[in-house]
C-alpha positions in Angstrom: -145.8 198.0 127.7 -149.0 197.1 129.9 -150.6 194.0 129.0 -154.6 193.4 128.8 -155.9 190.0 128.9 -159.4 188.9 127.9 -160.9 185.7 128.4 -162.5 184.1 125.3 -166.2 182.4 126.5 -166.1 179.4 123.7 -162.5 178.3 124.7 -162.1 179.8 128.2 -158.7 180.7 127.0 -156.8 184.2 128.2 -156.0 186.3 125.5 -153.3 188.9 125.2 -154.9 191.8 123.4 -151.2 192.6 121.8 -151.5 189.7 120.6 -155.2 189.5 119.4 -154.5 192.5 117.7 -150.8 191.1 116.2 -152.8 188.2 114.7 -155.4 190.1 112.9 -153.0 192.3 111.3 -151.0 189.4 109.9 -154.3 187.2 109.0 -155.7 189.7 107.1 -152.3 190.5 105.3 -152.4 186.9 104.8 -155.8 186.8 102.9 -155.3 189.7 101.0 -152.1 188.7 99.4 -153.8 185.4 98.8 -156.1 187.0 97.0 -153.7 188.5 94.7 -151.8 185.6 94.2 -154.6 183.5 93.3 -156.0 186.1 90.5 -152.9 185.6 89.1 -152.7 182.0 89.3 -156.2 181.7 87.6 -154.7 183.8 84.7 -151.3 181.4 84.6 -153.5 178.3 84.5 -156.6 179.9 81.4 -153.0 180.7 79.5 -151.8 177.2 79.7 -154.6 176.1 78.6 -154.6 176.0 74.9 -158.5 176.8 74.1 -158.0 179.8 75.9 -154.8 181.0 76.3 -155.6 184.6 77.9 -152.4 185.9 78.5 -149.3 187.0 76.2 -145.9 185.7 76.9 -144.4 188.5 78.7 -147.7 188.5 81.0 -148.1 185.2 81.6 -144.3 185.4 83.1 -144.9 188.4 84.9 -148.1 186.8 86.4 -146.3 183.2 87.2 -143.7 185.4 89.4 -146.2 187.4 91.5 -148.4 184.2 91.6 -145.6 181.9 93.3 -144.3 185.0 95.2 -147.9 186.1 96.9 -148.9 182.9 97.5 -146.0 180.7 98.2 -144.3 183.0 100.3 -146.6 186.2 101.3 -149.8 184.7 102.5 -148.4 181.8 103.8 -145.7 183.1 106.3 -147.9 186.5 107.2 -150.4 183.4 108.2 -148.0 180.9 109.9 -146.9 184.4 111.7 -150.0 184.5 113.2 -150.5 180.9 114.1 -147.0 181.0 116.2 -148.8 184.0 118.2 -152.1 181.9 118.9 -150.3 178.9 119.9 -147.8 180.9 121.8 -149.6 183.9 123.9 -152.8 182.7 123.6 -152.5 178.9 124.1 -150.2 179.2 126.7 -152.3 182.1 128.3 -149.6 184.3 128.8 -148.5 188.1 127.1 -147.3 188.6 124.0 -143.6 189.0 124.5 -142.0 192.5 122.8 -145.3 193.9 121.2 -143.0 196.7 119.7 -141.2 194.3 117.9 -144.1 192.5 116.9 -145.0 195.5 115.2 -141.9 196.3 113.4 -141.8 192.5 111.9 -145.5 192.9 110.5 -144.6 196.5 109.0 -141.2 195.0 107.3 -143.3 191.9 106.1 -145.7 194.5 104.8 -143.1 196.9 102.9 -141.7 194.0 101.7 -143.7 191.8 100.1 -145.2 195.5 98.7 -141.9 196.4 97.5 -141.3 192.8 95.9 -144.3 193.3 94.3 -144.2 196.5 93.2 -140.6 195.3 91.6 -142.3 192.4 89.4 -145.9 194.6 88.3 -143.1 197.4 86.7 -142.4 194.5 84.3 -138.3 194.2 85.1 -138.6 191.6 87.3 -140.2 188.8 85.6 -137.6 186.2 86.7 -140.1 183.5 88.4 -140.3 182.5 92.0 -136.8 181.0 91.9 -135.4 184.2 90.2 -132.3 182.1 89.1 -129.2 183.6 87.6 -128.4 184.9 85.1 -131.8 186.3 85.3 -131.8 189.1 87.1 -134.6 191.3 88.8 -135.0 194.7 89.7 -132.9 196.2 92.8 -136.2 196.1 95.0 -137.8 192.7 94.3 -134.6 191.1 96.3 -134.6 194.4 99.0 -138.0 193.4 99.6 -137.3 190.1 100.3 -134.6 190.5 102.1 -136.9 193.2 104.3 -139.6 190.5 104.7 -137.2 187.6 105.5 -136.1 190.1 108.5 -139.5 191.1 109.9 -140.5 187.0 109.5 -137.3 185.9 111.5 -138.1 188.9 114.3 -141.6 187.4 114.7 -139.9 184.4 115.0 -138.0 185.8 117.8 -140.9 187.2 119.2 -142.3 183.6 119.7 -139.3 181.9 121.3 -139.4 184.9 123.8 -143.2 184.1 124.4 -142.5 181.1 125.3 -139.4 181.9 127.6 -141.9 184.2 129.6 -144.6 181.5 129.8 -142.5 179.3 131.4 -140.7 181.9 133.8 -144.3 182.7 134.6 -146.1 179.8 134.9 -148.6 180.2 132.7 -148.8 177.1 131.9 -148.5 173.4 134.0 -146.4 170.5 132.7 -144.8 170.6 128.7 -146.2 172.8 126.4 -149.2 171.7 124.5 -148.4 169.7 121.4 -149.6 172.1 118.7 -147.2 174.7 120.3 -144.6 172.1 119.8 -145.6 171.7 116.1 -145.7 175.6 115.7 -142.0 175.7 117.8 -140.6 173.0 114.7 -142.1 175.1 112.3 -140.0 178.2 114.1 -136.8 176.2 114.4 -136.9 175.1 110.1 -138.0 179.0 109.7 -134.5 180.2 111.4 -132.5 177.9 108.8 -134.7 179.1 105.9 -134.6 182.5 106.6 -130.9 182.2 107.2 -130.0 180.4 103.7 -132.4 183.1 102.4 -130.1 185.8 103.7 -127.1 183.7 102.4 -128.1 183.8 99.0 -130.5 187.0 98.9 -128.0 189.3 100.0 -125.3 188.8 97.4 -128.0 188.4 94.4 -128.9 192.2 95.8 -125.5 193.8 95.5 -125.5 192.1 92.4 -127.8 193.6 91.2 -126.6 197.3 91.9 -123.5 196.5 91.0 -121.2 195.5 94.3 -120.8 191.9 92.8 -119.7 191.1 89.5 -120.8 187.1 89.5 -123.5 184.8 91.0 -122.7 181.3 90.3 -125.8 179.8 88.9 -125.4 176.3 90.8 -124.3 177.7 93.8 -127.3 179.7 93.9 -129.3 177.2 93.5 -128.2 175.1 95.7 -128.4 177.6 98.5 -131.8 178.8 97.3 -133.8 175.7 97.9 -132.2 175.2 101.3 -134.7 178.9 101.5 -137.2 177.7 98.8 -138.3 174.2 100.1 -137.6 174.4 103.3 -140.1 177.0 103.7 -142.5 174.3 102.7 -141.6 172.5 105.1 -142.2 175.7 107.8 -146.2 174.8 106.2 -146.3 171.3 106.9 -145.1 171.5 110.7 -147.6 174.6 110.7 -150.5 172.9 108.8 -149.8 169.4 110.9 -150.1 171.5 114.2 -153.6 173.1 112.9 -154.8 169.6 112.4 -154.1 168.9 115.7 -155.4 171.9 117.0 -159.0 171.7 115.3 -159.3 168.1 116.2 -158.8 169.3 119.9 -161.3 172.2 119.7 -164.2 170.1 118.0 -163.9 166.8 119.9 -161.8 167.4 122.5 -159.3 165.0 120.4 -155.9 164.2 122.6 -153.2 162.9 120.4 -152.5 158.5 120.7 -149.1 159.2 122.4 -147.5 162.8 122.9 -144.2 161.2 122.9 -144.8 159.7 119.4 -146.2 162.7 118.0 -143.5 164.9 118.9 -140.5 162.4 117.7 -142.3 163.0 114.4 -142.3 167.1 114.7 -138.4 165.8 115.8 -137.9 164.4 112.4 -139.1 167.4 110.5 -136.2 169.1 112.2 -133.6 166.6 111.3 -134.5 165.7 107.8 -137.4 167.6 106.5 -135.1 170.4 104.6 -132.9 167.8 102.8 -136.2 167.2 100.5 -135.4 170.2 98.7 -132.3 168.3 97.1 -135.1 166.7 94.6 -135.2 170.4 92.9 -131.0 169.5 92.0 -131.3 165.9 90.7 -130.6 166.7 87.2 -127.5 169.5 88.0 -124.6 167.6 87.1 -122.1 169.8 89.4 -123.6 167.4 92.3 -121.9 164.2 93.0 -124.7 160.8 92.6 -123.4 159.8 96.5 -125.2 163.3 97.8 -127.8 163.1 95.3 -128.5 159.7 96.8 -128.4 159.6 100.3 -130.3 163.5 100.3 -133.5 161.9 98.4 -133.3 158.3 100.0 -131.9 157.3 103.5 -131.8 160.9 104.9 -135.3 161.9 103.5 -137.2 158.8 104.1 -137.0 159.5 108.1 -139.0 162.7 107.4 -141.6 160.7 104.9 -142.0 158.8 108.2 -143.1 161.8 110.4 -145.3 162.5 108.0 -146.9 159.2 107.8 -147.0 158.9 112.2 -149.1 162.0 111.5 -151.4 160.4 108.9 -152.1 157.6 111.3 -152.3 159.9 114.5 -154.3 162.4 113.5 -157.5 160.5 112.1 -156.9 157.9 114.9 -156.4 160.4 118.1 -160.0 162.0 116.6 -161.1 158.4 116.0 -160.9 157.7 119.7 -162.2 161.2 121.0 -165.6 159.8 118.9 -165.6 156.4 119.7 -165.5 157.9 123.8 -168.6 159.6 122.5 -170.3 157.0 122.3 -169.9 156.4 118.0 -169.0 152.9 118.2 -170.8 151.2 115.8 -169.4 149.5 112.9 -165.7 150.3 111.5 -166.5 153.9 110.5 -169.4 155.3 112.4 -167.0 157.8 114.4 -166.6 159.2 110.9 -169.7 159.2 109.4 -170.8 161.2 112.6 -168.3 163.9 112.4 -169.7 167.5 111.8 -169.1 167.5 107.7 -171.3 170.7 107.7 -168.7 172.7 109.8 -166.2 174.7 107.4 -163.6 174.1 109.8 -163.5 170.3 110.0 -164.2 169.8 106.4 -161.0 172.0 105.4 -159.0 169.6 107.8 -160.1 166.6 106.5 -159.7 167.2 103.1 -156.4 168.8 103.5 -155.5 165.8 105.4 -156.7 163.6 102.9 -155.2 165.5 100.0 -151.7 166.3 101.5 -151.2 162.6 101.8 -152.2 161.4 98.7 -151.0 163.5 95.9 -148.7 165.7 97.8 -147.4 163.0 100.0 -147.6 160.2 97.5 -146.1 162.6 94.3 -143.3 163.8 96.5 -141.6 160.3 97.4 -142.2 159.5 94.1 -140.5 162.7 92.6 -137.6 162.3 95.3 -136.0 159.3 93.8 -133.0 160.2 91.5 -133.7 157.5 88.7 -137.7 158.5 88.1 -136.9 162.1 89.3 -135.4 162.1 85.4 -138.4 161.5 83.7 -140.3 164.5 85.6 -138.2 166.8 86.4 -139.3 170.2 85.1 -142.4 169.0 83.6 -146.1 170.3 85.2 -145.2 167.5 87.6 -143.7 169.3 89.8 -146.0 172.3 90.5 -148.7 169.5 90.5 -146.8 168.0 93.4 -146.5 171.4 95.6 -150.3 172.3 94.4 -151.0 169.1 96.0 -148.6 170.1 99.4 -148.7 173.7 99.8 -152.6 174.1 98.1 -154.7 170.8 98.7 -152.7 170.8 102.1 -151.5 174.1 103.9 -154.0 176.5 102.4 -156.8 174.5 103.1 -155.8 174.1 106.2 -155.0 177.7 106.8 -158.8 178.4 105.7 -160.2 175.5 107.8 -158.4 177.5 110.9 -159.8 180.7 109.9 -162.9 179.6 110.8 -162.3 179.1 114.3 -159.9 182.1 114.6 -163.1 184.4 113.2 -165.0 183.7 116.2 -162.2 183.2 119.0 -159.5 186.1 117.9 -162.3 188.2 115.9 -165.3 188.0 117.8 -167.2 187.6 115.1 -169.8 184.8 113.9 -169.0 183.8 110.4 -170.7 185.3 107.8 -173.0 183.6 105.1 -173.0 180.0 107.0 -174.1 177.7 104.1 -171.4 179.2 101.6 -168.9 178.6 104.2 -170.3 175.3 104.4 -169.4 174.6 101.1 -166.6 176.7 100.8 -164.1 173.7 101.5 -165.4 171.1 99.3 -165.9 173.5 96.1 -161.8 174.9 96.9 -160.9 171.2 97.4 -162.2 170.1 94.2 -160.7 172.7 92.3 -156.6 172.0 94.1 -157.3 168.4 93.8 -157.6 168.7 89.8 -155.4 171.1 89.1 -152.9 168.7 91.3 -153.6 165.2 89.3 -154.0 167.0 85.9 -150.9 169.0 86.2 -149.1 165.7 87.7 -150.9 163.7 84.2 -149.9 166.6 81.7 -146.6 166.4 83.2 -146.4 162.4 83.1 -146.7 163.5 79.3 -144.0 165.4 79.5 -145.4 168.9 79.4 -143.0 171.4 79.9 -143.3 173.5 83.6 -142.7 176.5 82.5 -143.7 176.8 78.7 -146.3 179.7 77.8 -147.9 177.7 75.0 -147.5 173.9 74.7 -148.7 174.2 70.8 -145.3 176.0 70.1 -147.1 177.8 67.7 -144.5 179.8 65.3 -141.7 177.9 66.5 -138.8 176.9 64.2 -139.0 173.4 64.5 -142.1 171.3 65.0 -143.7 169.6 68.0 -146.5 167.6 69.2 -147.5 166.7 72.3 -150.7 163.7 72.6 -153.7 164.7 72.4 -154.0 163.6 76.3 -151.8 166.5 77.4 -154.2 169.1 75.7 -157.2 167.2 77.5 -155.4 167.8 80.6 -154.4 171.3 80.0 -158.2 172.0 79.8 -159.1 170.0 82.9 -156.6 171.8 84.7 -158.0 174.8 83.3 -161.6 174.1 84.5 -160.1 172.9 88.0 -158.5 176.1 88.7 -161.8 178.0 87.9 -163.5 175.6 90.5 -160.2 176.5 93.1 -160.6 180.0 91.8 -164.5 180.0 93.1 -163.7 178.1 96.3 -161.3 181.0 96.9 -163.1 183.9 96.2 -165.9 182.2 98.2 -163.4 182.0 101.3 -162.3 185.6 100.6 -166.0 186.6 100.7 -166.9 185.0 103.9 -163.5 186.3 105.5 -164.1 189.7 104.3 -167.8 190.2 105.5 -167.0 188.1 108.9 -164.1 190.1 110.2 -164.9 193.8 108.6 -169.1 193.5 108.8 -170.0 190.6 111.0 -172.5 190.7 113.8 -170.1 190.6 116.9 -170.0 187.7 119.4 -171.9 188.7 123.0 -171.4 186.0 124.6 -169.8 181.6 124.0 -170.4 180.1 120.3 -170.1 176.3 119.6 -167.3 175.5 117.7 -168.5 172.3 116.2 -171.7 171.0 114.6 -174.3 169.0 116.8 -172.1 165.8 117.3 -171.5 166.6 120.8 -170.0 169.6 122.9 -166.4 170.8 122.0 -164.3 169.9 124.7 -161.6 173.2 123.5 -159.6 172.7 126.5 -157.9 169.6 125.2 -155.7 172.1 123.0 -154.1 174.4 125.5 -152.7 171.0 127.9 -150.2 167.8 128.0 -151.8 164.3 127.6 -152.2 161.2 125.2 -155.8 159.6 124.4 -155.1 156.5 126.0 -156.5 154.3 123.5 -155.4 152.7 120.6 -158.5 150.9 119.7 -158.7 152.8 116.4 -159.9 150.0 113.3 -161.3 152.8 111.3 -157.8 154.6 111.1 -156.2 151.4 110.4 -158.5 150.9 107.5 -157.2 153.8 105.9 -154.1 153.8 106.4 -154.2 150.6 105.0 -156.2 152.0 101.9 -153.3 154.8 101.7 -149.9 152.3 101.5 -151.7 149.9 99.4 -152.3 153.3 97.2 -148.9 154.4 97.4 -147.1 151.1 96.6 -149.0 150.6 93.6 -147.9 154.2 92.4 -144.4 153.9 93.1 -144.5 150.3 91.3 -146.5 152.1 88.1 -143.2 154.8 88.1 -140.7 152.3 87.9 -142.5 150.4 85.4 -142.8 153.6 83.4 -139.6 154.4 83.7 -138.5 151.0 82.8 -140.4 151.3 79.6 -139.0 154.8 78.6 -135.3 153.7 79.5 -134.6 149.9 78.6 -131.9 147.5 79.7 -130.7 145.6 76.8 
C-alpha cells in the first residue's frame, strides 16, 4: 500500500496519513462509546442515590453492565489504540505498518463492542462487567468480546510491526523516545490481558450455546481479573506516557533520568498485573501464602513505579520551567504554568488525582487484613473511579486536545468551555471517588439497587452518613456528568465543524514557546534541582501514611484482640 506523509507545522513531526486517518477512526469511536457509557453511569449513580432513585432494579443492572462495559473497556482501548499509533508512526516519523490490518482491528473492535452491546440493551445480558458465573449472558455479549479482544490484540500487532520498520528504516536516531516506551509497556500487559481474556472468554461462549456443560465459578474468576485489572493497568502505562508526552509538547519537558523512568515502565511489566489479586482476597479456594505475597512483596515493586513517576513527572516539568527562567521561590515554575490550557490542566489534575485517591485507595485496598473490611462495598468502584476516571480519562481528554489540532487539523472549538472543561470533570470524578470510598467505609454495599432495602424481609439501617454520601455522590456525578458532556461538545464541534488549521498553532498558553520536539527524541533533563517536586512529594507520603495508619486503626477497632 503507498504511503503519504505530511508534515505537521506546530510539531514539525511527519505524519503517515494511514495512520492520521487510523487514529481518528479509533478516537472518535472512543468518545462516542464514552458518551454512552457515561449516560449510563449518570443513571447508576441518581439510582443509588436514595432521594432520587431513577431507575428500577432490572434497569439499573442493565445500565451498571453497559456502563462498566462502554467505558471501562470500549472507550478506553479504542483510545489507547490510537495513542500506540501516534507514538508509533507518527513519533517515530515513519509508515504505519499493515494499514489493511489496521483496518480490520478497528472494524472488529467496532462489531464488537456493538454486538456486546446490543447483547446487554435486549435485556438477557444483565450480568455486570465481571459477568461471573453462574450468571450467564446472551451468546453475543461474550462473541463480541471475544471479536473485540481480537481486533485490539491485531492493533497491537500492528504497533510492534511499526516499530520493527522504524528501526529497519531509520526513522529515528538513538532509543525510541520514552513515551513510545510507555505506550510499548502498555502493548506488552495488553498481549497478557488479551490472552487471559481469550482463556476465559472462549469457554464462557461455548457455554453459553451449549458446547460446555460447567464454568467453575473461582476458576473464572481468577482467570478473569488476570483480563479485568490488568487492562487497568494497559491505562496507567498509557495515561503515564501521555503525561509525559504533554509535558514534552508544552515545555519542552525531558524526563530527570530516561534510565529511571523506563525501570519504572519495567516494573509495570513485572508486577503491575498481580494487583488484580486484591479482587480474590475474600475467595477462600486461595491459599493466605499467594494471597500474601500477590498484594505485598510482589505488588509493592509496581506501587514503586508508580511513585518514580509521581516524582518524575512534576519534577522533569519543574526543571523545563525553572530553565525558563521561573525560579523564584519554591513554586513559581508552577504558579506560571499555562492553567488556562485544557490540555495541561487535564494532566495535572489527573496526575494529582491518580495519586491520591486512586494511588493512595489502592495500596490501601491491597492489603489482605483491611482488604476485609471493604471488599465489595462502594469502596472499590470509588477506588477505580479514582484510577481509571480521575486518572486515565482525564488524561485521555487532556490529550485530545493536542491531538485535535496535530492529527485533526482543527483549532478547538468554544476555547473558554474547554478551558474549564477539566476542572468542572475533575470535580465531579474526585467526589464521586471520596464519597463512594466514605459510603463504602460505611459499609455500603457495591452492588445493591437500593441501600433503604425497602420491602425487604428483614430490617436494616445503614447511618445516616452513608445516605449523605449517596447524595453527594449523586451531585458529583452530575458535576462529572457536565464536565463530560462539555468535553463531548467541544470534541464534537472541533473535529466534525471546526475552522481548519492553515498554517502552525501554539500548543501552550503564553508561558513561553513549546519546545514539541523534546517528545519524538532520547535524553534526560540534566537537573535535579527540583524543591518544588520535593515539596509535594513530601505533602503526598505524609498523606498516604497517615491514611494507611487511620485503616489499621479502623480495622483494629472493628476486629479486637482480646
Amino acid at each position: 500500500m503507498n504511503t503519504t506523509f505530511r508534515t505537521c507545522p506546530s510539531t514539525g513531526l511527519k505524519i503517515d496519513l494511514h495512520a492520521q486517518a487510523l487514529i481518528k477512526a479509533n478516537a472518535v469511536a472512543a468518545v462516542i462509546f464514552l458518551a454512552i457509557g457515561g449516560t449510563f453511569g449518570l443513571s447508576v449513580a441518581l439510582t443509588r442515590w436514595p432521594a432520587v432513585h431513577l431507575l428500577p432494579a432490572d434497569w439499573f443492572y442493565l445500565a451498571l453492565t453497559a456502563h462498566g462495559l462502554d467505558v471501562l473497556l470500549l472507550w478506553i482501548i479504542f483510545f489507547e489504540i490510537a495513542v500506540l499509533y501516534f507514538s508509533s508512526a507518527i513519533l517515530l516519523n515513519s509508515r504505519l505498518a499493515a494499514p489493511r490490518w489496521a483496518w480490520a482491528a478497528f472494524w472488529l473492535m467496532l462489531v464488537g463492542g456493538l454486538a456486546t452491546n446490543v447483547a446487554v440493551l435486549q435485556g438477557q445480558s444483565t450480568v455486570m462487567f465481571t459477568s461471573y458465573p453462574p450468571l450467564m449472558a446472551a451468546q453475543h455479549f461474550y462473541l463480541g468480546l471475544i471479536l473485540f479482544a481480537v481486533g485490539a490484540l491485531i492493533g497491537c500487532g500492528v504497533f510492534f510491526g511499526t516499530l520493527v520498520i522504524a528501526r529497519d528504516e531509520k526513522t529515528y536516531t538513538g532509543s525510541i523516545p520514552l513515551v513510545t516506551f510507555g505506550a510499548l509497556t502498555a502493548a506488552i500487559i495488553a498481549v497478557f490481558t488479551l490472552a487471559s481474556g481469550a482463556i476465559i472468554l472462549i469457554p464462557t461462549w461455548l457455554w453459553s450455546i451449549g458446547l460446555v456443560s460447567h464454568i467453575d465459578p473461582l476458576m473464572y474468576k481468577l482467570v478473569w481479573w488476570a483480563m479485568g485489572h490488568s487492562s487497568q493497568q494497559i491505562n496507567v502505562s498509557v495515561h503515564v506516557a501521555i503525561w509525559y508526552a504533554i509535558i514534552a509538547m508544552l515545555f519542552g519537558a525531558k524526563p530527570l533520568s530516561e534510565k529511571v523512568s523506563r525501570g519504572a515502565f519495567l516494573l509495570y511489566i513485572l508486577f503491575l498485573q498481580l494487583a488484580s489479586a486484591h479482587h480474590l482476597l475474600v475467595e477462600p479456594g486461595l491459599s493466605s501464602e499467594w494471597k500474601v505475597f500477590n498484594t505485598s512483596y510482589a505488588m509493592y515493586l509496581a506501587v514503586l513505579g508508580s511513585m518514580i513517576h509521581g516524582l518524575t513527572v512534576p519534577g522533569s516539568m519543574e526543571a523545563a520551567q525553572r530553565a525558563r527562567g521561573f525560579n523564584k521561590g519554591i513554586f513559581q515554575w508552577l504558579r506560571k504554568a499555562p492553567w488556562g490550557n485544557p490540555a495541561f490542566a487535564g494532566m495535572f489534575l489527573s496526575l494529582v488525582m491518580f495519586g491520591f485517591l486512586g494511588g493512595i485507595s489502592g495500596v490501601v485496598m491491597g492489603t489482605e487484613q483491611i482488604n476485609i473490611i471493604i471488599h465489595n462495598t462502594l469502596y472499590v468502584p470509588g477506588h477505580f473511579h479514582g484510577t481509571v476516571v480521575a486518572g486515565t480519562t482525564l488524561a485521555f481528554m487532556a490529550m485530545t486536545y493536542l491531538l485535535i489540532p496535530i492529527v485533526f487539523q482543527r483549532e478547538v472549538a468554544f476555547p473558554r468551555l474547554a478551558r474549564w472543561q477539566p476542572y468542572v470533570f475533575g470535580l465531579g470524578v474526585a467526589g464521586i471517588s471520596l464519597f463512594m470510598m466514605g459510603a463504602g467505609t460505611l459499609g455500603v454495599a457495591r452492588r445493591h439497587w437500593d441501600i433503604t432495602f425497602a420491602g425487604a424481609p428483614f430490617d436494616f439501617n445503614y447511618p445516616p452518613t452513608a445516605f449523605l454520601m449517596m447524595a453527594l455522590n449523586g451531585m458529583s456525578a452530575i458535576a462529572a456528568a457536565t464536565g463530560g458532556l462539555m468535553f463531548i461538545v467541544i470534541v464534537v464541534k472541533s473535529v466534525f465543524f471546526g475552522k481548519p488549521l492553515l498554517g502552525k498553532v501554539t500548543l501552550t498558553a503564553p508561558s513561553g514557546p513549546p519546545v514539541s520536539g523534546a517528545v519524538a527524541s532520547y535524553g534526560s533533563a540534566g537537573t535535579m534541582r527540583i524543591p518544588g517536586t520535593i515539596v509535594l512529594v513530601g505533602i503526598f507520603l505524609t498523606a498516604f501514611v497517615l491514611y494507611y495508619f487511620v485503616n489499621w486503626k479502623y480495622l483494629s477497632e472493628i476486629w479486637p484482640m482480646r
